[in-house]
N, C-alpha and C positions, 0 to 999 in steps of 0.2 A: 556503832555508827561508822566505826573509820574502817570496819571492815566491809558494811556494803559498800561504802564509797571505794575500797578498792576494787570490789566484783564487779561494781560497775563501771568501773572506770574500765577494767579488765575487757569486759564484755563489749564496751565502744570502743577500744584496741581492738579485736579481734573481729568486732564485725566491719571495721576498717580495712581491716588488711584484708576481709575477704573479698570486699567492695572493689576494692583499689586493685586494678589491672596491669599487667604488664605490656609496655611501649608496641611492644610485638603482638601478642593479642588485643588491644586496642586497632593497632594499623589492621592485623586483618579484617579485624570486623567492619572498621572504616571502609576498607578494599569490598569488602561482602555486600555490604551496603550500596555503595555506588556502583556496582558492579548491576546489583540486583533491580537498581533504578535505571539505567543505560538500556537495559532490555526489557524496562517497561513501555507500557505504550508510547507515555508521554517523550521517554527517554529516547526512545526510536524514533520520533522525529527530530528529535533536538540533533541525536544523534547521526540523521542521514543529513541534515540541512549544515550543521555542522563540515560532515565531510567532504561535500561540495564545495561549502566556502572553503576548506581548506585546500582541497582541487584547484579551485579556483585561483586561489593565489600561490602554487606551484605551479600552474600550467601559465600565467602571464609571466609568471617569474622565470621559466626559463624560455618561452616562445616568443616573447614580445622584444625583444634586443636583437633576433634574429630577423623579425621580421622588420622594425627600423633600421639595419643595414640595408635590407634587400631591397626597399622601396629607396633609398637613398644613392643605394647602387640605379635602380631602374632612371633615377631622376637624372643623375650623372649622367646616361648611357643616352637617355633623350635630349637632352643639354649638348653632348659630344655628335648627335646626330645633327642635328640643329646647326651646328657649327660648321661639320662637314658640307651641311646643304651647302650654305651660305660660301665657303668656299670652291666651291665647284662651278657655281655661279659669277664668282669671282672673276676665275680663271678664264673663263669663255668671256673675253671679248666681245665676240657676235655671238649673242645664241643663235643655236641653231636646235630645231625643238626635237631632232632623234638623238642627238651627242647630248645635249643636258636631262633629255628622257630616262636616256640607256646608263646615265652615272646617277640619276640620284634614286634610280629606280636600281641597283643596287645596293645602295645605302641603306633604301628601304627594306629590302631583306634583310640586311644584317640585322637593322633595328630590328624586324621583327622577330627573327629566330632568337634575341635575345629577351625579347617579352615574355614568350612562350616560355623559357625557359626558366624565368623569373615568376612566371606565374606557377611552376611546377612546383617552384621553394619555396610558395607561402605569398606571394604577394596577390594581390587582390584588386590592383588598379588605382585605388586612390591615394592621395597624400600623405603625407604625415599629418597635415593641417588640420585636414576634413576631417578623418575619424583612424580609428587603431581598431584594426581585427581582431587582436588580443588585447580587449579590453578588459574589467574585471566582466562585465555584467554579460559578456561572451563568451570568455572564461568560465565561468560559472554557469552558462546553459549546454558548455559542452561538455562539463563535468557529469552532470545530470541525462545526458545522450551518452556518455559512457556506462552508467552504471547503469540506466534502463533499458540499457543494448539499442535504442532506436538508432543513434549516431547516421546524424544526417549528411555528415561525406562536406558539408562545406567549408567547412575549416579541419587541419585535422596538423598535427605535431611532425616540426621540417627537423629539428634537432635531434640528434643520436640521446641526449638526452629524456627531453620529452614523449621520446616512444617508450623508454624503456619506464618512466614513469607509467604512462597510458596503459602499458600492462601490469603493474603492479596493481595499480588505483583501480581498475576495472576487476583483476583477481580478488581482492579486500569489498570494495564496491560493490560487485553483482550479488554474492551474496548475501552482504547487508542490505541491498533494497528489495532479493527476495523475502527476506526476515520483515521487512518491513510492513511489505501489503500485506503477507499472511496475517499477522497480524492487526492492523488497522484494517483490514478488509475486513476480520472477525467481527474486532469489536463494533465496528461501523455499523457491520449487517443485525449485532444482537442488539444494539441501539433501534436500528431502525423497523426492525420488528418489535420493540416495545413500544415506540412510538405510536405504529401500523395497528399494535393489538388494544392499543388505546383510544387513538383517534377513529379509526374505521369500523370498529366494530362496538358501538357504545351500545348503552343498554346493561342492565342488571345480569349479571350471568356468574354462574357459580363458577369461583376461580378452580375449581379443583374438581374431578371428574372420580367416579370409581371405576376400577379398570373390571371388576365383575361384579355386579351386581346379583346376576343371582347366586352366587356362592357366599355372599356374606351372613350363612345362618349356617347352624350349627343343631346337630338333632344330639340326644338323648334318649341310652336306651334306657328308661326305670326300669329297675324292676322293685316291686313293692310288696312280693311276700316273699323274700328273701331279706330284706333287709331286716334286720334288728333291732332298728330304731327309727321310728316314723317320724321324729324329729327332723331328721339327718337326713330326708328323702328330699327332691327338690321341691319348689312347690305348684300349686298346679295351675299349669298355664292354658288358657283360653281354648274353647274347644275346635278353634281353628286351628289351632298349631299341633294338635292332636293326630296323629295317622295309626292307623291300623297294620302292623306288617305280619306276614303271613309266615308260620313258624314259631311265634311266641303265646303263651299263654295268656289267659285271657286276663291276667293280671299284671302282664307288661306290658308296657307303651313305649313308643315312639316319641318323644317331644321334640318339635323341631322350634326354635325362638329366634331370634333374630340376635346378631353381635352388636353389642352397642359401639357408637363411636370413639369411645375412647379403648376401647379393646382392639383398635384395628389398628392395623400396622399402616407405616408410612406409604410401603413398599402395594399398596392395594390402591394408592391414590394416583394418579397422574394429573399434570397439568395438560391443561387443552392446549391442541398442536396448534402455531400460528406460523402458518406458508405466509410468503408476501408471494403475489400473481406476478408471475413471469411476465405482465404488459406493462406493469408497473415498474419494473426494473428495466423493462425497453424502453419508458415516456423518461426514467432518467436521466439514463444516458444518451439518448435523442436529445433532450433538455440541455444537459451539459455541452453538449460539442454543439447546438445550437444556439447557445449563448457564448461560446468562445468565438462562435465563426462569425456573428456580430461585432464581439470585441476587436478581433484579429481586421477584418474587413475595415473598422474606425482606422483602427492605426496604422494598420499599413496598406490601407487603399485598393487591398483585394476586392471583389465582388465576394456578393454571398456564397456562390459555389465553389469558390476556392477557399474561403475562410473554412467552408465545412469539409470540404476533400481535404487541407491541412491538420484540423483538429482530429479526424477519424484518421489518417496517415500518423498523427503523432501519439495519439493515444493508444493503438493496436501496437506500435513498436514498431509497423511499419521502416513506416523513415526515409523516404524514395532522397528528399532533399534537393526536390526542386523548389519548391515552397518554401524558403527558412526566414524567420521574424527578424527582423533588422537588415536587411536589404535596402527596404525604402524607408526605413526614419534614418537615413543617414542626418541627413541637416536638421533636424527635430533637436529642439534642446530637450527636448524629456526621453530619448531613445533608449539610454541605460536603463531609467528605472523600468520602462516599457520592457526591455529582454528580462530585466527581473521579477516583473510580475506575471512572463510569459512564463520563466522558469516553474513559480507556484504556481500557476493554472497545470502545468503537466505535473508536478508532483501532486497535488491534491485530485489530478483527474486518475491517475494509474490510482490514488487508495480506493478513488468510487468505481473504475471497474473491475477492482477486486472487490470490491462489496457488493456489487453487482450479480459477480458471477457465483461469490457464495450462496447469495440469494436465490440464484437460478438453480444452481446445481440441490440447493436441499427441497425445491419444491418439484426438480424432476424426477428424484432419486424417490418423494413422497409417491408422486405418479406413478410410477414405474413400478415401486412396491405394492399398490392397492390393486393398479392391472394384473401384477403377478400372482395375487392372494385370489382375485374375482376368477381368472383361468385355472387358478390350483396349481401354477408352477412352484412358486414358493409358499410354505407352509404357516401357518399362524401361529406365532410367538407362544397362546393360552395353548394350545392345542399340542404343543411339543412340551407342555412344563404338566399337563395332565398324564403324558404317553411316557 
């Protein structure tokens, strides 16, 4: 007894220590793991929405202290104009209306050469009071116009700093949100073809197709006065499947039978092809930018043909940037969350027209293959594994 009790005790030592990992290959697996998850699907959103917010609160962080100087400056300079009127005024005893013309109508210049120049640095015309340019939730839709190259030109980085961020983040950036649609474009489009193969085509239908039919039978030469045990001869199948070939004795046969289903190979099966119709990915995306340009039109008091000339401007990448969201909700208490759920409508709109165009491109690529097969320019896949 006290000796299995040591074997065994042996045995849970040893399958211990094989169990028990090292600090070092634990982290990496740890690393493998979340690594493995970050560019999964779900991970590549968390992932791109992620690096926008974090955008986001670099580019306020180094932008928005520049641009409350320069409006503070601009307010000074209006204030210092102001003053000057009023003393010019002053000083004229009698007006006389070409001598108080001809001076404050150079004051006026100066103000204005310094607006201009003020508007060159970042400033934008309003207060400090009213609203901030570099807000988070403007911050964050310009993060999102960097990385999906639209960059609509309205706001853009006054700081030596912030440019040299703006190309980092757009270097790191462009390629993660190509990775992105490739991806959720995919899986989007294989969703929405299981959907389409479900809901659209209903009805009893055999999920699984044979790719030859008439090759699934197998012939049989007997022959039966050669053999030496009539036992051991096959046995005899229906006089249909019977043929005659020409060259054999009148004591061999031909039998041709049929392969049963479990003798066949995966590789003879196929599943039926499911195209989605290229009009049905055009009533989507029609769909989508017609329900932004309603949305957009509510909020910000476009009409309908500029809600929809916006949405298809912002969604192609366009990006002209005559049109940009938050313009007119300045005095809106709800305007941030508004640029925030402008942001998700253009990220969720770039995954659907990449799923879109998956969709197009595999039902032209289908087209375009069957044209080529019907004219005999490209050859037939069974017809090249026969030759």
């Amino acid at each position: 007894m006290a000796l299995e009790r040591k074997r065994s005790s042996r045995r849970s030592n040893y399958r211990y220590q094989v169990k028990k990992k090292s600090p070092s290959s634990r982290c990496k697996s740890c690393c493998r793991k979340f690594t493995a998850f970050m560019f999964s699907h779900v991970g590549l959103c968390g992932l791109v929405v992620g690096y926008s917010i974090m955008g986001a609160f670099a580019f306020q962080a180094l932008e928005a202290p520049h641009e409350d100087k320069k409006t503070s400056q601009v307010i000074q300079m209006r204030q210092a104009t102001v003053d000057k009127l009023w003393d010019i005024t002053y000083r004229l005893n009698i007006l006389y209306r070409d001598n108080w013309t001809q001076l404050v109508a150079e004051e006026i210049k100066v103000f204005q050469a310094s607006v201009v120049k003020a508007v060159k640095d970042g400033y934008d015309g309003n207060d400090l009071m009213i609203s901030q340019q570099w807000s988070f939730s403007r911050a964050f839709l310009y993060s999102l116009t960097v990385i999906t190259t639209i960059g609509y030109g309205n706001i853009a980085p006054r700081t030596n700093w912030g440019k040299v961020v703006t190309i980092i983040y757009a270097i790191v950036g462009i390629p993660l949100m190509l990775l992105y649609l490739t991806n959720i474009g995919d899986i989007l489009a294989k969703s929405f073809k299981y959907v389409y193969s479900r809901v659209c085509r209903c009805g009893p239908q055999d999920p699984y197709k044979r790719r030859r039919p008439n090759e699934n039978y197998r012939a049989h030469h007997v022959v039966t006065h050669n053999s030496p045990n009539k036992h051991n001869a096959l046995p005899e199948a229906p006089l249909k499947d019977k043929v005659t070939c020409v060259g054999l004795s009148g004591d061999d046969e031909v039998r041709i039978e049929a392969i049963p289903d479990a003798m066949m190979d995966d590789d003879d099966y196929e599943k039926p092809r499911v195209t989605v119709p290229i009009t049905l990915c055009l009533i989507i995306l029609v769909g989508y930018i017609g329900g932004g340009a309603v949305l957009f039109s509510l909020w910000e008091g476009w009409d309908y043909l500029d809600g929809s000339y916006f949405c298809f401007v912002t969604l192609s990448t366009i990006g002209f940037g005559d049109l940009v969201p938050g313009d007119s909700t300045i005095s809106d208490a709800g305007s941030q969350e508004k640029l925030v759920l402008c942001s998700l409508y253009l990220l969720v709109g770039m995954a659907v027209i990449a799923m879109c165009f998956n969709l197009m491109q595999e039902e032209v690529i289908h087209k375009v293959r069957n044209f080529g097969l019907r004219i005999g320019i490209i050859k037939a896949i069974d017809d090249g594994d026969e030759d």
